[in-house]
KOLKOLDREN-425254 format. One line per 2 residues: their letters; for each residue x, y, z of N, C-alpha, C. Coordinates in steps of 0.001 Angstrom, whole numbers, plus 500000, padded with zeros to 6 digits. Each point is the difference from the previous one (the first is absolute). Layout:
! residues N
A = X/Y/Z/X/Y/Z/X/Y/Z  ...
! end
This chain:
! residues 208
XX = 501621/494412/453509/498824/500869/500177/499733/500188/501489  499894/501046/500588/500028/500677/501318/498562/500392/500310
XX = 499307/500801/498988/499006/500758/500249/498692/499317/499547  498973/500007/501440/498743/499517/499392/499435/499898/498998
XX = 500012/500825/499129/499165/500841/499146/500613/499085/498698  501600/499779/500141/500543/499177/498857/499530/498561/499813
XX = 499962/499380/501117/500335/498676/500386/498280/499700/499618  499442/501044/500632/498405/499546/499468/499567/500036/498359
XX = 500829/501247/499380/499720/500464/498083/500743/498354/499745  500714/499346/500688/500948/499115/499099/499155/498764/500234
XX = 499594/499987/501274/499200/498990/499960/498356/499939/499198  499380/501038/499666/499021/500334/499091/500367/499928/498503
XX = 501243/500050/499912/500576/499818/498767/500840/498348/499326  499581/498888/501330/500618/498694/499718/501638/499792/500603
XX = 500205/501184/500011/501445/499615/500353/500876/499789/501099  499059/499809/501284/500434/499506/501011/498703/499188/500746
XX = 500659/498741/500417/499465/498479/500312/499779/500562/501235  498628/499500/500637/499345/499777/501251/501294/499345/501146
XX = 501015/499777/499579/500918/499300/501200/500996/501074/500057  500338/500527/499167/500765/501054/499633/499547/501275/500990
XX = 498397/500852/499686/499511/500638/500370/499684/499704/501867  500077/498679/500344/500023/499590/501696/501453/500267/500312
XX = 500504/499912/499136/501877/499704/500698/500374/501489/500420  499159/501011/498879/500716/501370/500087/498955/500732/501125
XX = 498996/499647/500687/498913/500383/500443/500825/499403/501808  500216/499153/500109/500583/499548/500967/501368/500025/500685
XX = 500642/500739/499000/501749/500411/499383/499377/501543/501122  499090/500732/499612/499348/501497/499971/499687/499995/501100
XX = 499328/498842/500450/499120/500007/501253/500845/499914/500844  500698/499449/500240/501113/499614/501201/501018/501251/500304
XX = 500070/500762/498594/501035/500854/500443/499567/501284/500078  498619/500205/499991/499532/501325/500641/499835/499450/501302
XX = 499550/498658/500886/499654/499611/500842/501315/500465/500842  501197/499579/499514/500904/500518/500575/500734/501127/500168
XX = 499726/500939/499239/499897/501678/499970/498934/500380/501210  498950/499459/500197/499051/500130/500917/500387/500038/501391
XX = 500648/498660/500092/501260/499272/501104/500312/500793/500553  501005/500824/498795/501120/500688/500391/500023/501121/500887
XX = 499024/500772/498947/499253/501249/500070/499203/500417/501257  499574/498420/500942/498926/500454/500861/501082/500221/501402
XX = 499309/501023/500768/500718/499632/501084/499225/499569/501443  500872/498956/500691/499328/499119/500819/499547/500833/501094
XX = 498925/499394/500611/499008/500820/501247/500377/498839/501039  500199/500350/501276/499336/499655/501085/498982/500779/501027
XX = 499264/498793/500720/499066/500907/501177/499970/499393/501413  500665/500522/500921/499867/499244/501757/498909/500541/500894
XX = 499888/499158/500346/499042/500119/500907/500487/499754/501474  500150/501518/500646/501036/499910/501350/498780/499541/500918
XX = 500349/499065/500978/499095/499810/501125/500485/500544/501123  501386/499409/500379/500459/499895/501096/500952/501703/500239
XX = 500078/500011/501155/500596/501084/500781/501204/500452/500889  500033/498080/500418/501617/500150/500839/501041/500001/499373
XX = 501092/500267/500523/501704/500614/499497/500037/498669/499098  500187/498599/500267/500288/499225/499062/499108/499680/498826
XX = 499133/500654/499953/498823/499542/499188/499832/501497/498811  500649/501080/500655/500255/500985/499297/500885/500233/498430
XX = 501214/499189/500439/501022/499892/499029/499257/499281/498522  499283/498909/499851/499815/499386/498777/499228/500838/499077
XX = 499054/500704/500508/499459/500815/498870/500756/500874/499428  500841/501118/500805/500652/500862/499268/501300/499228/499667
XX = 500642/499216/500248/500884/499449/499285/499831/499445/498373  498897/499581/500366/499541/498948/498970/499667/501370/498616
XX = 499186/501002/500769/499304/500985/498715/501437/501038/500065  500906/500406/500666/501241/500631/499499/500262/499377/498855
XX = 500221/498948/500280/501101/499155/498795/499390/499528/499000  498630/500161/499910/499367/499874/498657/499964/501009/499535
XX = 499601/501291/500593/499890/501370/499416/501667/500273/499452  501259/499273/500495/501119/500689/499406/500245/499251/498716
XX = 498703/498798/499900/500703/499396/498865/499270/500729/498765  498874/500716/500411/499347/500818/499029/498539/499496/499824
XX = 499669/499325/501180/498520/499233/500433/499114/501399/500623  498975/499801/499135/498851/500224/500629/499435/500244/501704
XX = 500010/500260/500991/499621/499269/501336/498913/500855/500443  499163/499021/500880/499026/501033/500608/499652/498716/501521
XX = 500080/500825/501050/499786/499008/501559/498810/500872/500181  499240/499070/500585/498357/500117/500487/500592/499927/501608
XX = 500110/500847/501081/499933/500045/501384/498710/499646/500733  499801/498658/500457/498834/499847/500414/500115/499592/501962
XX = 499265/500382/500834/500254/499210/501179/500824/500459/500568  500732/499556/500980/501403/499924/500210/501004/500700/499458
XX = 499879/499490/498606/500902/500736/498905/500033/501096/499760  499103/500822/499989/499367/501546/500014/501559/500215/501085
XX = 500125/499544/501123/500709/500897/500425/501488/500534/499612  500278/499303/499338/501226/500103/499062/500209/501062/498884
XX = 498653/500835/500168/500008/501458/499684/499843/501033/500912  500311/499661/501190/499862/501099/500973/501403/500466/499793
XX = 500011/501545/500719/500916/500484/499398/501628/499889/500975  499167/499537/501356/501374/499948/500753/499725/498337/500811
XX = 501302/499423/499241/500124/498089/500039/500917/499536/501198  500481/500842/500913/500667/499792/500724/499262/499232/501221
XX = 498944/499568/500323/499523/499449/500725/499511/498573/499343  500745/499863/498578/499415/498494/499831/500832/498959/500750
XX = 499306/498968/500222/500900/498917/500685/499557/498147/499489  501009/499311/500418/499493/498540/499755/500170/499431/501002
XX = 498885/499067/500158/500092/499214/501231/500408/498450/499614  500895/499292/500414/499929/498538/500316/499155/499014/500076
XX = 499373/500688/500857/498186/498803/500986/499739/499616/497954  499244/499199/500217/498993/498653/499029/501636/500421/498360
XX = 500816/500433/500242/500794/499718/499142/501096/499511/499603  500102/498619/500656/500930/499106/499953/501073/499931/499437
XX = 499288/500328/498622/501473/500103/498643/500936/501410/499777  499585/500754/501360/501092/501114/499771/501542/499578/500750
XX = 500430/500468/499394/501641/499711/500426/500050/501564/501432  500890/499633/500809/500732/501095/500724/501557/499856/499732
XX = 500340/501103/499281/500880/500065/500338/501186/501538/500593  501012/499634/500164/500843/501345/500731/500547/500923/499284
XX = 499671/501024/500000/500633/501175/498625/501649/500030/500810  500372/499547/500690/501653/500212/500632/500615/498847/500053
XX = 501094/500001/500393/500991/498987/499949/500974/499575/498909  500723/499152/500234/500291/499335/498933/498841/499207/498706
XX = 500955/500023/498798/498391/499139/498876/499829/498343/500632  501025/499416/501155/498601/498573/500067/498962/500095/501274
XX = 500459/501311/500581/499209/500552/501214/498714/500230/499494  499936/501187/499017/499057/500219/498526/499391/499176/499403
XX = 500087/499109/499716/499608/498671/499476/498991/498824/500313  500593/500460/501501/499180/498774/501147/498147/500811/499372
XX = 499286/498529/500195/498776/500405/500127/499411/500029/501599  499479/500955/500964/499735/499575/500645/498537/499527/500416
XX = 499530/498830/500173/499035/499592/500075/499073/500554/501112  498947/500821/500334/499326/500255/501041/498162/499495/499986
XX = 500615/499590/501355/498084/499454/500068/499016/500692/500148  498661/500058/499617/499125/500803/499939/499651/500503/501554
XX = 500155/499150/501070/500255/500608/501484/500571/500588/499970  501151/499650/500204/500627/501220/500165/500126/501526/499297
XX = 499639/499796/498608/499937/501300/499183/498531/500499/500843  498900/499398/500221/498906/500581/500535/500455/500771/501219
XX = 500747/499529/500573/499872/500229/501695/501429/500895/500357  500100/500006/499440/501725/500792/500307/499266/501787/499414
XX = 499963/501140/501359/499838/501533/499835/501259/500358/498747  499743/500317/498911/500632/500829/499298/500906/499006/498698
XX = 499504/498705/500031/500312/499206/499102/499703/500485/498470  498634/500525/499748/499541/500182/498389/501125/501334/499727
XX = 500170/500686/500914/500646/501399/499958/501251/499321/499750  501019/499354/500686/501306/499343/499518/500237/499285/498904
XX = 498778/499138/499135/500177/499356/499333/499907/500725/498877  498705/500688/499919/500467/501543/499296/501159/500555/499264
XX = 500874/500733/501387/501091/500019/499832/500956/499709/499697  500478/498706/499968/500668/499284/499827/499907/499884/498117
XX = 498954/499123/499508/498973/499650/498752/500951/501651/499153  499733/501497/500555/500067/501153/499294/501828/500183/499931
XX = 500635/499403/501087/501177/500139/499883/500534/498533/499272  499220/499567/500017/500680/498882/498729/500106/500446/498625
XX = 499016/500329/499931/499835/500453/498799/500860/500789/498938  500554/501260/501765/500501/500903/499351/501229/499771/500034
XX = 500383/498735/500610/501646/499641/499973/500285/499128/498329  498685/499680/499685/499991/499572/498376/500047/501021/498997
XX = 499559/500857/500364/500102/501034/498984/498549/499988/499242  499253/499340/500773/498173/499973/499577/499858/501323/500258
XX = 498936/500724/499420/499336/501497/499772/498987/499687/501130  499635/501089/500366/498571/499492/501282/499109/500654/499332
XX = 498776/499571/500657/498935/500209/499082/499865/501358/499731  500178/501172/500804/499455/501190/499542/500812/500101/498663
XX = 501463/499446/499753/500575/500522/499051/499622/499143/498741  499868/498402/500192/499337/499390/499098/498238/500651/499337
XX = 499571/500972/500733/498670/500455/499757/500021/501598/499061  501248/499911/500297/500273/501479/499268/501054/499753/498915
XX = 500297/498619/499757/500827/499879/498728/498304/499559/499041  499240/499377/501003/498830/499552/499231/499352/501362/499080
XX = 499927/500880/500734/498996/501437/499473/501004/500506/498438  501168/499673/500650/500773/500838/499223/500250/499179/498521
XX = 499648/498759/500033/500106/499249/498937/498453/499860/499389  499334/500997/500438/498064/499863/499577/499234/499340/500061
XX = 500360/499230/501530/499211/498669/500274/498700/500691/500558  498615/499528/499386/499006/500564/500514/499463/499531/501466
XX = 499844/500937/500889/499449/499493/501489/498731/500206/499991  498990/499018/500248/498519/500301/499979/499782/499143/501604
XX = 499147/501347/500588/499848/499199/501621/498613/499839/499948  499819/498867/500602/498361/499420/500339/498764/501275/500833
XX = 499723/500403/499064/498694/501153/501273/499274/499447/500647  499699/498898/499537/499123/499024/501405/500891/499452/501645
XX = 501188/500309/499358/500904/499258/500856/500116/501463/501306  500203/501216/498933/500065/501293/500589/499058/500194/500852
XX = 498469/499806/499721/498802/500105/500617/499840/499602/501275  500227/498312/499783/499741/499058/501066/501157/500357/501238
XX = 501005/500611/499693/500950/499857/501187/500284/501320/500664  499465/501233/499269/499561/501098/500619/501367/501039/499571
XX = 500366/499616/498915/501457/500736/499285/499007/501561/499206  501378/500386/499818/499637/501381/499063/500626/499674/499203
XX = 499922/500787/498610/501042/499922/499016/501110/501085/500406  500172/500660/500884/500843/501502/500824/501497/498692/500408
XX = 499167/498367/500375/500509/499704/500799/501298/498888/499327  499758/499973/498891/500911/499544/498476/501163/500651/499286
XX = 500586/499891/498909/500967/500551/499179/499508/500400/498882  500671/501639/499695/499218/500094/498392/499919/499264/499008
XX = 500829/499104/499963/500212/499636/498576/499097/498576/500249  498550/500148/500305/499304/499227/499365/499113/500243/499188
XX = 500047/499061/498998/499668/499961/498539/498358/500638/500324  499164/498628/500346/498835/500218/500862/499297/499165/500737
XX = 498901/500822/500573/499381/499726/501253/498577/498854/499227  500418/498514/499986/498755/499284/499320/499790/498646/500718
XX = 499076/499303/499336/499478/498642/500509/500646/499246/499305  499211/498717/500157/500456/498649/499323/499412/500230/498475
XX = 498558/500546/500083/499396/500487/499052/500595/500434/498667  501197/500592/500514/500527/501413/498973/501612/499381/499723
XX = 500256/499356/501169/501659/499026/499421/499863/498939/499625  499073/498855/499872/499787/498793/499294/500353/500352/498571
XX = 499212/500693/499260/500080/500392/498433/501638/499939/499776  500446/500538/501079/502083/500193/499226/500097/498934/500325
XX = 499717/499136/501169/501115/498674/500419/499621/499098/499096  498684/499881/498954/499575/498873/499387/500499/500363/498913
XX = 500474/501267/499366/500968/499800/498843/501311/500258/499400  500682/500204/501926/501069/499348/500429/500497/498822/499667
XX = 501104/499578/499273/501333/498912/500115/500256/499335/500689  499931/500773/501279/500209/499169/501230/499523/500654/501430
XX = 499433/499273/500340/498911/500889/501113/500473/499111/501218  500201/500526/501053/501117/499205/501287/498884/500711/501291
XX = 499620/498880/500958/499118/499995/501257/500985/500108/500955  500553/500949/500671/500773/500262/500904/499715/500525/501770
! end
């Protein structure tokens, strides 16, 4: 017996036991639960803070490759992060100073030339004319000797896979931006107000 309607006439009629009627109720329950499973598809929501070249890559990496798996995504641009919708990225950069745990290394040479980490001290990254600009450089040609996507292109596999971009308007306000001064393809122009509701019934909601 499959159908409610039976399992209940049979049980009104004596012929199926209270242990019987739990076994098939719980048999039922579990496997619509897992049709449910199946059926749903997973959400994420980021919350971009940051703005420099190395700090750029994790969000759209992270929401590409959920959106290709057939995820949900939506990034909240707040701060900093906002700028990662401007429309021309060629002036992002990373600096060294208070970041110890970045590696330097050489997009040339041989691979154990490549390899070497080179360690630099926060003096010297401070004090050396044209250091953030080299390290920069260097950081973008690594990358591209890996065959890493750079961000404009990681940001446009993002759109193209329907990752929603929502940029902070408070963030817009306070720092004296236009929306002229952005990319079309944002979703929209909101607060914390108006993106909390998705990230709280989000799967997985990531502070970036």
């Amino acid at each position: 017996m499959n159908d409610l309607n039976e399992i209940m006439a049979a049980g009104q009629a004596g012929n199926v036991s209270k242990a019987e009627f739990d076994k098939w109720f719980d048999e039922r329950f579990e496997y619509n639960m897992k049709k449910m499973a199946e059926n749903k598809t997973p959400s994420m929501s980021l919350i971009a803070t940051k703005g420099t070249l190395d700090w750029a890559y994790p969000p759209f990496i992270l929401a590409s490759t959920a959106a290709a798996l057939g995820w949900k995504v939506s990034i909240f641009f707040t701060f900093y992060g906002l700028l990662l919708l401007k429309k021309d990225l060629s002036d992002m950069k990373v600096t060294p100073v208070g970041n110890p745990a970045m590696p330097m290394k050489m997009p040339f040479g041989p691979d154990w030339f490549k390899n070497i980490n080179w360690p630099v001290p926060n003096a010297v990254a401070g004090n050396i004319p044209g250091f953030e600009n080299m390290a920069s450089g260097l950081m973008k040609e690594t990358f591209k000797s890996k065959g890493v996507a750079s961000i404009e292109e990681l940001r446009e596999i993002s759109i193209d896979e329907g990752v929603e971009l929502h940029a902070c308007q408070m963030t817009v306000d306070v720092f004296g931006f236009t929306q002229d001064d952005f990319i079309d393809d944002i979703s929209s122009w909101c607060g914390a107000t108006s993106f909390l509701p998705t990230a709280g019934k989000s799967d997985v909601t990531l502070f970036i």
